[in-house]
N, C-alpha and C positions, 0 to 999 in steps of 0.2 A: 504494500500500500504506500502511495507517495505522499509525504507529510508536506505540507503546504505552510512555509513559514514567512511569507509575505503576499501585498496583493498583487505584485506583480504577478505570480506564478497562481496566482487564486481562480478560478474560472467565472467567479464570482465579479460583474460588475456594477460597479458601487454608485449609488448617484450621489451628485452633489460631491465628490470626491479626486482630490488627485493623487492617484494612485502611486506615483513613485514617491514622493512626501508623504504621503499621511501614514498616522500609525496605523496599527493590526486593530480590525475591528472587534470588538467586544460579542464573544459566543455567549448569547442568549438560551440559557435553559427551559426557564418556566417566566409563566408572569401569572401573579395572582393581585387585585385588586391597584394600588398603587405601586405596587413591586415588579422589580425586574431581577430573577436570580440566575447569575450570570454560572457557565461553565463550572468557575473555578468557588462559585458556592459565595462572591460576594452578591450583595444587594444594594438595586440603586432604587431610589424612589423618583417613579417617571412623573415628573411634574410638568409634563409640555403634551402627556395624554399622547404621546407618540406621532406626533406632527398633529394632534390635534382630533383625532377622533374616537378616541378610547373614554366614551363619557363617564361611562359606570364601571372603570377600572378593567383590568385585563381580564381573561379566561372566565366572565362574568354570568354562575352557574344557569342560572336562569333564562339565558340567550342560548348557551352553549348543549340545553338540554332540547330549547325549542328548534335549533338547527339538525339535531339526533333524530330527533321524531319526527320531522319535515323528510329527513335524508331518506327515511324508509318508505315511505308515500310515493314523492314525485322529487326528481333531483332537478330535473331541468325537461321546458318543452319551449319552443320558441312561439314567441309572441303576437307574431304576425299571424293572423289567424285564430288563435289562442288564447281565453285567459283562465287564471287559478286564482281560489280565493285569495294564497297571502296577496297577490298585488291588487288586487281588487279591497283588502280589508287593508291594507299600506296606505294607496291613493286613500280610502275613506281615513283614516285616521290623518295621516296630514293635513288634509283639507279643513279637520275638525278644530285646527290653531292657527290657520292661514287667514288674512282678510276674506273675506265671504265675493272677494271679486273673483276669485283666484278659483278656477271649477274644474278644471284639467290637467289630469297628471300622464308627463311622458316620460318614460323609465331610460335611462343609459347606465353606465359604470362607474365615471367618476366626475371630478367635479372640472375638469378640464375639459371634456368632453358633453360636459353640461352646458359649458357656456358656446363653446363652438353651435350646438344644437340652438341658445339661444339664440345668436345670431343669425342662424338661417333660420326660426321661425320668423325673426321682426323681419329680415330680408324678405321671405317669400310671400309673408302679410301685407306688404304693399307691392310686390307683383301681382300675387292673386287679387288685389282690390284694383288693379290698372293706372297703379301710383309706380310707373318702375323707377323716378328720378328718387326718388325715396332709398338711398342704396349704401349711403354712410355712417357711421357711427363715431360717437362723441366719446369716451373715455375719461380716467384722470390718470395725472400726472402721479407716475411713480407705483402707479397700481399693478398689481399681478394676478391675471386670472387664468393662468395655465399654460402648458408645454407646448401646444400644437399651434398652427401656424397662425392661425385666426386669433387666438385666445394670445399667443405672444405678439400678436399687432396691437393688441388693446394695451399689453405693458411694455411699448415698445420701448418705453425710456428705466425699465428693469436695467440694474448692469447686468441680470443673466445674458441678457439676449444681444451682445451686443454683435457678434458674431454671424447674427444671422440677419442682420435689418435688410439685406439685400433679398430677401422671401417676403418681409413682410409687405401688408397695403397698408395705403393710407389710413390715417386716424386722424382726427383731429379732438387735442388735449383743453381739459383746465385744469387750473390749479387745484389741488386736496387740501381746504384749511383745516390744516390737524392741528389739536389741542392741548392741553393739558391743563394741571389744577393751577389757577392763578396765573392763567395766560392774559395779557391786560390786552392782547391785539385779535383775542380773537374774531370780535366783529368785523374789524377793516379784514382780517382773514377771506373771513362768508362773503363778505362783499367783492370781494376781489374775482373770488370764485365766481358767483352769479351773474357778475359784471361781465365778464369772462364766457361763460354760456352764453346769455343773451345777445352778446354782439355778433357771436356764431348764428343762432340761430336768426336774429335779423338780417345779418349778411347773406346768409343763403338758406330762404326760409319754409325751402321744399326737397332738401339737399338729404337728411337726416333720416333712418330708418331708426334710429333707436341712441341711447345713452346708458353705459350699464353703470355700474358702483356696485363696489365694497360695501354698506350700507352702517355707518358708524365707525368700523374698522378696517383700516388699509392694513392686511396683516403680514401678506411678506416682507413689506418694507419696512418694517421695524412696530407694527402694532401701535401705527399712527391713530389717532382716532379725531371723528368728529362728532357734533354736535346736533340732537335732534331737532332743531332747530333749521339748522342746514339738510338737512334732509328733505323736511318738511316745504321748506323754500324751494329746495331746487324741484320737486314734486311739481310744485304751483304753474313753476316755469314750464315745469314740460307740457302740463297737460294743455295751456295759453298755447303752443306751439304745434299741438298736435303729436309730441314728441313721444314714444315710445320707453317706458324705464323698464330698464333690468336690473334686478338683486341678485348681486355672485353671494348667496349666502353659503358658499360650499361653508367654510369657517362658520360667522357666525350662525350659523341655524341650531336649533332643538336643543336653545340652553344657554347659550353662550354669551350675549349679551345681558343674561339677569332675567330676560324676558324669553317668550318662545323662539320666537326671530327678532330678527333685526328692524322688519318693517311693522312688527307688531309693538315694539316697545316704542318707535318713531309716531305709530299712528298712521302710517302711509300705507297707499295701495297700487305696491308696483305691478306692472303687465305682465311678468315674468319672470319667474323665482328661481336659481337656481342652488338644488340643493346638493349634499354631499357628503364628505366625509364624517361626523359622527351619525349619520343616520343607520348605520347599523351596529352602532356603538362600537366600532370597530374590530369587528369580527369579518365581513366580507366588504368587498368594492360593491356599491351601486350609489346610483345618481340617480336625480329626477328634476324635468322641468315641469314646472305648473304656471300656466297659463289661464287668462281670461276667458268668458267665452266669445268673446268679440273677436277673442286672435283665433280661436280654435272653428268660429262660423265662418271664418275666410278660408278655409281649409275642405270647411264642408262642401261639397258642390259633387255633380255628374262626372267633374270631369276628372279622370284617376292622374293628369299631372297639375290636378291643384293641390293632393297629400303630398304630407310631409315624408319625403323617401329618406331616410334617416333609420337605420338597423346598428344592430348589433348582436351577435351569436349567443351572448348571456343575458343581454337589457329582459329585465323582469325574472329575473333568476330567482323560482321560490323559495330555495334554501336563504339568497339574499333579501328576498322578502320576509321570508320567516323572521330573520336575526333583527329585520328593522322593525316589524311591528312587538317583537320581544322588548325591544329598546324604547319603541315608545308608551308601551306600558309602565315600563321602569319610571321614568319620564311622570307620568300621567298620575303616578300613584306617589311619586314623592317628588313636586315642581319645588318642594323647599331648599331642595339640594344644590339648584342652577341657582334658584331669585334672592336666596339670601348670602351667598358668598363674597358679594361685594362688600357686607359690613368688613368680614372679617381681613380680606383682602386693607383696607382703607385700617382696620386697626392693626395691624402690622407692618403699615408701611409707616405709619406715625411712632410706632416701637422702635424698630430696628433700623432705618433707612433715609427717614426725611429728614437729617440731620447731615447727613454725609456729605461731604464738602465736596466728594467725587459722583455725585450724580445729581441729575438735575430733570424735570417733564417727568414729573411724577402723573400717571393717567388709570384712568381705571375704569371697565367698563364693563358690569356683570362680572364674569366671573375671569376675567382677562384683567392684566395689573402689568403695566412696564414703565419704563422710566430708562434714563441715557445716561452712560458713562460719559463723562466728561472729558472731550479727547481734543488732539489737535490733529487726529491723522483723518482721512475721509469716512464721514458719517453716513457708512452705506454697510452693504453686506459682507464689504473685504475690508472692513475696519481689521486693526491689525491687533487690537484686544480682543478680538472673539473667540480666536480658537483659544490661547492660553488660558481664557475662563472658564471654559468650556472644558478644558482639559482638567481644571483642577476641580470643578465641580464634582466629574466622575469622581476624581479622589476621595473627595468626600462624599459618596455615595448617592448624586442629585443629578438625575438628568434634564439638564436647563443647558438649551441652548440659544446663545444669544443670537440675534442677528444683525449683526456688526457691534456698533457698542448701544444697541439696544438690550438691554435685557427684559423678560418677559415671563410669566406663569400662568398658562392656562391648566390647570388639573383636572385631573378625571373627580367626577361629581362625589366620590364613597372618600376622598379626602379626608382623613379628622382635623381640628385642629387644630390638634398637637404636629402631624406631619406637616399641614402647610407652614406652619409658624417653623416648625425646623426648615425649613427650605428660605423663610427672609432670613433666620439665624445663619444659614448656610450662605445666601448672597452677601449678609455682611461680611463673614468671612474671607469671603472670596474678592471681595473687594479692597482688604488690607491687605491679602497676600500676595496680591496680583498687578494693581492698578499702580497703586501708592509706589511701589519701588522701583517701576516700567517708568516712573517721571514722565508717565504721556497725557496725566490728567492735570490739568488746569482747576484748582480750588476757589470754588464761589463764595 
């Protein structure tokens, strides 16, 4: 047998990784609740829900027995042509927290792949209505809403993609007023923004098939947030223009903001939801877009090239339906676990951190809490404080990954909190051993 002692020689590739720099990745045994029991028997407590969708903690019995008893039944039949109850009792339970606009649900994989779908529904919605100048889309500045070629034109100014702009199409950007606590600008912020749309849309006022957002939180680029305030604004404007919104609620949905969604704690009612990673509380891939029915009667017609041609070999996968209407029972039986985490959040960050002369954009939004190291090197994702944090966090038994010298804590819902409060305990730490002797922080 050949023992494999780096990634070069690993058959294994890694994302988000360069392979001849980075270290040996960490052999995952088990994971139960907020734990990760690694190979060698240590444990780290996953405080980032593993990029974000592990709501109710890893291997969580209750999903994992409803995926058992699914798996003997029916594992998989494709969809075209076909339906099974979990995706029929899935679509009914989402729609039972969604704005009451929102009446159609379209199944795909993930949330990358959710938004790509977005955008050819608002595209073909003004073809099928005999609107084809209607064919552009509006975005924000710095946003990421996924890997494929569509979904990276909307975050064209991500530094991931910088490699590939020659694939992408056009977009046209505004600005994200992102906030934080005791931000004195954030009004000229909103207005900048809105000021910003508007002269878009009066300059070319038949131009636009749609506008998508983040909905509160920008979250690749450092778990920016804005204000419901702004949201609700920008709504106003669209619908004055005719304008079509999308909610990338891959992140926040089913919890994450405090609220159910993002557009339910704003009070808004976007045309097109796009959902994703904690929806099966992270046990399988699936995605879902839900739509109006105004988008989904532009669809209806005789003619078979007015549907939506849009497949996928698993989209409605009932074993991944099972796991999501498992999750949203979890959900549904105890909403205390998402809507009140924000006190606790907010009283440990006035314990342990909002003192610290090395951080500063202290934010916090449901059960999402970040705030910036104070750096002088580029305030993006290849800040050069990230990985050493990150490295030492493992040490100390926390997986927090920063993104740049943002740091951040989204946790799985079954948290106590005594573990969350170790993990600010853990960021203070990591901030005297790290920052302070790097002399790359600048003290406020």
């Amino acid at each position: 047998m050949t023992v494999r002692t780096n990634l070069k020689t690993s058959p294994v590739w890694h994302p988000f990784t360069q392979a001849k720099t980075a270290p040996l990745p960490l052999k995952v045994r088990k994971g139960y609740g907020v734990t990760l029991e690694l190979e060698d028997g240590r444990q780290i407590i996953d405080c980032i829900s593993s990029w974000w969708v592990n709501l109710h903690g890893h291997s969580h019995p209750e999903i994992a027995k409803a995926i058992y008893e699914q798996a003997q039944t029916l594992e998989h039949v494709m969809l075209p042509g076909f339906i099974h109850e979990p995706a029929e009792n899935l679509a009914a339970g989402v729609l039972r927290h969604l704005p009451k606009n929102l009446q159609y649900v379209f199944f795909s994989d993930n949330g990358t792949t959710a938004v790509e779908i977005a955008m050819k529904m608002a595209y073909q919605y003004w073809q099928n209505k005999n609107t084809p100048e209607r064919n552009k889309f509006i975005a924000f500045d710095q946003g990421y809403h996924g890997e494929t070629v569509g979904a990276m034109s909307l975050g064209k100014t991500s530094p991931f993609f910088k490699r590939f702009q020659a694939l992408l199409f056009d977009i046209d950007l505004v600005p994200f007023p992102e906030t934080w606590d005791g931000d004195k600008k954030v009004e000229e912020k909103e207005q900048a923004a809105l000021s910003c749309l508007q002269k878009l849309l009066e300059a070319n006022p038949n131009q636009y098939a749609g506008i998508i957002v983040e909905p509160l939180i920008q979250a690749v680029s450092g778990m920016k947030m804005c204000r419901i305030n702004f949201m609700q604004a920008l709504e106003k404007i669209a619908r004055q223009a005719n304008l079509l919104v999308i909610y990338d609620e891959a992140m926040t949905g089913f919890g994450r903001t405090g609220d159910w969604f993002a557009c339910t704690k704003a009070g808004t009612t976007p045309d097109i939801v796009c959902l994703a990673k904690g929806l099966t509380g992270g046990f399988m891939p699936l995605a879902l877009n839900v739509a109006t029915d105004e988008i989904y009667q532009a669809f209806y017609d005789d003619d078979l090239q007015k549907a939506l041609f849009h497949s996928h070999s698993y989209m409605g996968n009932p074993l991944a339906c099972t796991a999501a209407n498992a999750s949203l029972k979890l959900l549904e039986d105890n909403p205390a676990k998402f809507s009140q985490m924000e006190n606790l959040h907010r009283k440990f960050l006035e314990k342990w951190l909002k003192d610290n002369p090395f951080l500063e954009k202290f934010r916090v939004c449901g059960t999402a809490v970040a705030f910036d190291v104070v750096t002088k090197d580029q305030t993006n994702y290849f800040n050069a404080v990230s990985l050493p944090m990150r490295h030492k966090f493992l040490e100390l038994g926390f997986l927090i990954r920063p993104l740049g010298n943002s740091i951040y804590l989204l946790p799985p819902y079954c948290i106590t909190e005594a573990e969350l409060e170790s993990a600010y305990e853990a960021i203070s730490k990591v901030i005297a051993a790290v920052i302070a002797p790097l002399n790359c922080a600048i003290p406020v």
